[in-house]
C-alpha positions in Angstrom: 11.2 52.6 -50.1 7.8 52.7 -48.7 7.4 56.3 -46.4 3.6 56.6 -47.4 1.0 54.1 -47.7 -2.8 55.1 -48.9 -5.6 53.2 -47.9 -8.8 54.5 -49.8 -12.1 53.8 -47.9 -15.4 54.0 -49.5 -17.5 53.6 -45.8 -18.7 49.9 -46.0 -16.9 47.4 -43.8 -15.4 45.7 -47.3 -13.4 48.4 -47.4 -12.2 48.5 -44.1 -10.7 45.3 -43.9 -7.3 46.6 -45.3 -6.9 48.1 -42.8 -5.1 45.6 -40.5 -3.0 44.7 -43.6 -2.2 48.4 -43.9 -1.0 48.6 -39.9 1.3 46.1 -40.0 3.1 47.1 -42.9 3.6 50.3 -41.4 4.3 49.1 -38.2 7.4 47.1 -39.9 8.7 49.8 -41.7 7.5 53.2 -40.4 5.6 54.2 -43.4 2.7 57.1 -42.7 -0.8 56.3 -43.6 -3.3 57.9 -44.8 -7.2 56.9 -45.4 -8.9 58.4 -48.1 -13.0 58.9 -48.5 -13.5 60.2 -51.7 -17.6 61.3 -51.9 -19.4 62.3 -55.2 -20.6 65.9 -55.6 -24.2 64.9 -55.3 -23.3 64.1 -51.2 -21.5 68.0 -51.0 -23.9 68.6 -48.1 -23.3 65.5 -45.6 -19.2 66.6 -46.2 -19.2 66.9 -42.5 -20.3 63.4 -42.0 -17.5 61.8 -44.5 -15.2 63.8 -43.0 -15.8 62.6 -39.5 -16.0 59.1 -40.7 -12.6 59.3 -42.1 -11.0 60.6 -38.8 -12.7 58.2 -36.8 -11.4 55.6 -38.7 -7.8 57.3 -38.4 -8.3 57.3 -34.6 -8.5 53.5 -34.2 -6.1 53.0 -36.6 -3.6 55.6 -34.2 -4.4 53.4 -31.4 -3.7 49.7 -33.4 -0.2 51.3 -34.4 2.9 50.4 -32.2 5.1 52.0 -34.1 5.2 55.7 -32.2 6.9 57.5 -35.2 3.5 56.4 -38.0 1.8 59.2 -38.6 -2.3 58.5 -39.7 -3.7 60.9 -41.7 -7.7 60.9 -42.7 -9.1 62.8 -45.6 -12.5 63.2 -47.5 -12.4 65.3 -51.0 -14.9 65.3 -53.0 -14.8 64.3 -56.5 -14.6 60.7 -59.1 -13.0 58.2 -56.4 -10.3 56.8 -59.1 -9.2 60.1 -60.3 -9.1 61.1 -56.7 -7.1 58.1 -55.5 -4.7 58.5 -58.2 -4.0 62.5 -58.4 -3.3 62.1 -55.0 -1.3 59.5 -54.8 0.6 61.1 -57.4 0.5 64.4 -55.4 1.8 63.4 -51.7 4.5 61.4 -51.0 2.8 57.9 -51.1 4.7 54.5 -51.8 1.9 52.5 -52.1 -1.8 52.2 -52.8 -3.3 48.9 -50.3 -7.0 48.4 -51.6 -9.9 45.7 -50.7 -10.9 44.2 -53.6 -15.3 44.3 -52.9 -16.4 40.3 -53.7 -18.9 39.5 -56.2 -18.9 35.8 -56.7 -20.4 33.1 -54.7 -17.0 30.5 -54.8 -14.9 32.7 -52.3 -12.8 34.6 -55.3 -12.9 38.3 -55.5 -13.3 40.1 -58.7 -12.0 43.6 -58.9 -14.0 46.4 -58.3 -14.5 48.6 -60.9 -12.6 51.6 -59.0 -9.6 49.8 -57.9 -9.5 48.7 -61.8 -9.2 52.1 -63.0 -6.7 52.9 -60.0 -4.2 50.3 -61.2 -4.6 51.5 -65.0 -3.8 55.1 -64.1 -1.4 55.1 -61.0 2.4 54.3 -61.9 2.4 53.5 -57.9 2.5 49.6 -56.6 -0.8 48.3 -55.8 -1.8 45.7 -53.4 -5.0 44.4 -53.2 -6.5 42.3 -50.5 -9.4 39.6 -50.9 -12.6 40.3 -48.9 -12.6 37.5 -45.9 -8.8 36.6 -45.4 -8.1 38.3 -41.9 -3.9 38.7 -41.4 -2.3 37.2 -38.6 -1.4 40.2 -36.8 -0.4 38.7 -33.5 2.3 36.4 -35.0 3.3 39.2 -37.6 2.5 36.4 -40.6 1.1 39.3 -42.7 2.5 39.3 -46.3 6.2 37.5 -45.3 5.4 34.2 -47.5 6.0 35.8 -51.0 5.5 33.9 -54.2 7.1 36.0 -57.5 6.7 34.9 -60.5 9.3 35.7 -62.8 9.7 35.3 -66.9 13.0 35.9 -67.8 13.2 39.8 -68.8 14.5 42.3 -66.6 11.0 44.5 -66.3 9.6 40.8 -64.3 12.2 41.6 -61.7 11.3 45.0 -60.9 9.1 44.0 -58.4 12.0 42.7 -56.3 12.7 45.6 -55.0 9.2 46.5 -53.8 9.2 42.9 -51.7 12.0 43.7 -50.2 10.7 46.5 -49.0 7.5 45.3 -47.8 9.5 42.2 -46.3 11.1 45.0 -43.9 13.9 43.5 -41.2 13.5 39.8 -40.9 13.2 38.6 -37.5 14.2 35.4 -36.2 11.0 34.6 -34.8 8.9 35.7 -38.1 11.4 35.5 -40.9 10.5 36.0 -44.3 10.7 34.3 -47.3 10.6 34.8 -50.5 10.0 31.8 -53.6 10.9 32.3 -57.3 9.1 30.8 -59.7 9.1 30.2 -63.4 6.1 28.8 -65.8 7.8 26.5 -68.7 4.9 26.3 -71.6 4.6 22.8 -72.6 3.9 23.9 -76.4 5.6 26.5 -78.6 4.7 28.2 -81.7 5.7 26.7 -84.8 5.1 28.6 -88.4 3.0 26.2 -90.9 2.7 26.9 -94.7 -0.2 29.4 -94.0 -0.8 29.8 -90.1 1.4 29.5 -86.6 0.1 26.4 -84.6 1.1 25.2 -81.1 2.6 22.0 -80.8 4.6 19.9 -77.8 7.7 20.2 -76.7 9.6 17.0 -76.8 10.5 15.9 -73.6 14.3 16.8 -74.4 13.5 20.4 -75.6 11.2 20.7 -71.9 14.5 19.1 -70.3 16.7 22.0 -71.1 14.3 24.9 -71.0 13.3 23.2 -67.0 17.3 23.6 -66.6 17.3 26.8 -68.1 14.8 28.5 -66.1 16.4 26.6 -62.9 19.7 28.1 -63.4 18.1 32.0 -64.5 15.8 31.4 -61.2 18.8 30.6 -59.0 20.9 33.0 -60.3 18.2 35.6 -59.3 17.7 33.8 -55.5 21.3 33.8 -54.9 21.2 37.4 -55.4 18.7 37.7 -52.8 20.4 35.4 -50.5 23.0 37.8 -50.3 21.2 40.4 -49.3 19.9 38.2 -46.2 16.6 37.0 -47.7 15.6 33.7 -47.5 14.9 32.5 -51.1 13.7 29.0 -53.1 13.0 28.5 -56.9 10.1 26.6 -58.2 10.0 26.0 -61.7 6.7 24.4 -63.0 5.1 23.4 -66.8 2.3 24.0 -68.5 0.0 26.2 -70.9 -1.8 28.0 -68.4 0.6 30.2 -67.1 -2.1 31.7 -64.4 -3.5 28.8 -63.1 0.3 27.4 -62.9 1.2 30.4 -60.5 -1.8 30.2 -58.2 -1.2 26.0 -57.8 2.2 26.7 -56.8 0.9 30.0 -54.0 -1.2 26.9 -52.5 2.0 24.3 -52.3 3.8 26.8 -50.8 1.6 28.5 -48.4 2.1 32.0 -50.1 0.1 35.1 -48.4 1.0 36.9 -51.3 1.5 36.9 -54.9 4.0 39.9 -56.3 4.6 40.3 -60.0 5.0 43.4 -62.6 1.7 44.1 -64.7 3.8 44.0 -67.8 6.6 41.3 -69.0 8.1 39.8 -71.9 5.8 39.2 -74.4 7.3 36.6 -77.1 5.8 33.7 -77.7 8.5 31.6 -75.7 8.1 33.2 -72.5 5.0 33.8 -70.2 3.1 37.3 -71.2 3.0 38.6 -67.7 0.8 41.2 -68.7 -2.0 39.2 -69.2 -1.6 36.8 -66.9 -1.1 39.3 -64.5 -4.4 40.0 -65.3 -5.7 36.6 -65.2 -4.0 36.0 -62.0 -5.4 39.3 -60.3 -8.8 38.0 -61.1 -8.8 34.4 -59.6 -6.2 34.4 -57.2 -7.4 34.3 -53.3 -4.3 35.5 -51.6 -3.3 39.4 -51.5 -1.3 40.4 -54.6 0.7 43.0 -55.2 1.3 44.7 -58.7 4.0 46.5 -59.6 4.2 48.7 -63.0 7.3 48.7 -64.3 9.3 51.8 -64.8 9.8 51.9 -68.1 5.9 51.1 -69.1 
């Protein structure tokens, strides 16, 4: 699934750190890279420098790769860096857009930069994102194997499936992947009032079967997976916030990242993976990868 991977790189060292991520993804499944410098107008006369930044980049990159059929490509165009990113990922034969996210805050979470925002909005290509400071462990292969994906019970959720598997590559015995399912159960649900909608508790037998219910829709899911040679567990949790739900349970598990669809049910007895998604993207500290579903 993934032949081409684009790594854009804006010339600060921020950027640069998805790179190793980037490597060993392609090492595992052969997918070309290519770097992209995108420069504004205003820099037209230093084109020469971008461009030899680029390829210098691409030439370490060339030497880090073990895989002997990768291909790295570097390129500088001028122009609006998410218009760039986007028109050619659209363009060449790319599978996937790997980003660093620049940090902004002082508590160790990234926020996302306000290109690789406008990059996710307007590509219909998966988009993983990397937080500034969390260096892979290339030697053991432990890059992005531990995959937490949240799920809410509609088919879009499960697109991204496919894209893990993907990025999962050919499980080894010595660095096998994994893969856990996991469902958010809200602990209040809407009920209509004589003139508004209010939230009130489940009772603890209404939480009892919707727990069993997700259980059963999570396993069916797992044992799908399992049959396809993956290694897969279900974690079903409760509560309101469906975000901060999702990013307690990467921590129990040891997740190194976080896959889920930027779009999902939205009724009001399921989890609205669209904006938690969002919510998720913004406070999380482990790589994520967002998928847009196809038919959004």
């Amino acid at each position: 699934m993934f032949t081409g991977i684009l790594a854009p790189v804006d010339g600060c060292e921020r950027a640069e750190l998805i790179l190793p991520y980037v490597e060993e993804v392609s090492n595992r499944l052969g997918a070309h890279i290519t770097l992209l410098h995108v420069y504004p107008s205003r820099l037209r006369p230093q084109r020469e420098s971008h461009l030899r930044y680029v390829e210098h980049l691409a030439v370490q990159a060339r030497d880090r790769i073990r895989n002997a059929h990768v291909r790295v490509d570097g390129i500088a165009l001028e122009g609006r860096p998410d218009q760039e990113i986007a028109t050619y990922a659209a363009r060449e034969d790319i599978s996937l857009i790997a980003a660093a996210a620049h940090s902004q805050t002082t508590e160790g979470h990234w926020t996302i930069g306000r290109t690789a925002g406008k990059v996710i909005r307007a590509t219909s290509k998966p988009v993983l994102l990397i937080r500034l400071g969390t260096e892979p462990s290339t030697a053991t292969g432990e890059v992005l194997n531990r995959i937490l994906v949240p799920l809410d019970g509609s088919r879009i959720s499960r697109d991204v499936l496919t894209h893990v598997d993907a990025i999962l590559g050919d499980a080894t015995e010595s660095c096998p992947g994994r893969i856990w399912l996991t469902h958010v159960v809200p602990s209040k649900h809407y009920a209509t009032g004589p003139l508004i909608a209010k939230r009130i508790p489940h009772t603890r037998t209404e939480l009892k079967d919707l727990e069993q219910q997700a259980s059963r829709y999570l396993e069916e899911v797992a044992t799908m997976l399992r049959k396809s040679g993956r290694n897969a567990e279900t974690r079903v949790s409760v509560g309101d916030d469906a975000a901060s739900s999702i990013l307690q349970t990467s921590m129990e598990v040891g997740a190194n990242l976080i896959a889920m669809t930027t779009h999902g049910h939205s009724g009001f007895s399921r989890l609205f993976l669209g904006s938690v998604a969002e919510r998720v993207l913004h406070s999380t500290t482990t790589p994520l990868l967002m998928v847009r579903p196809a038919t959004s």
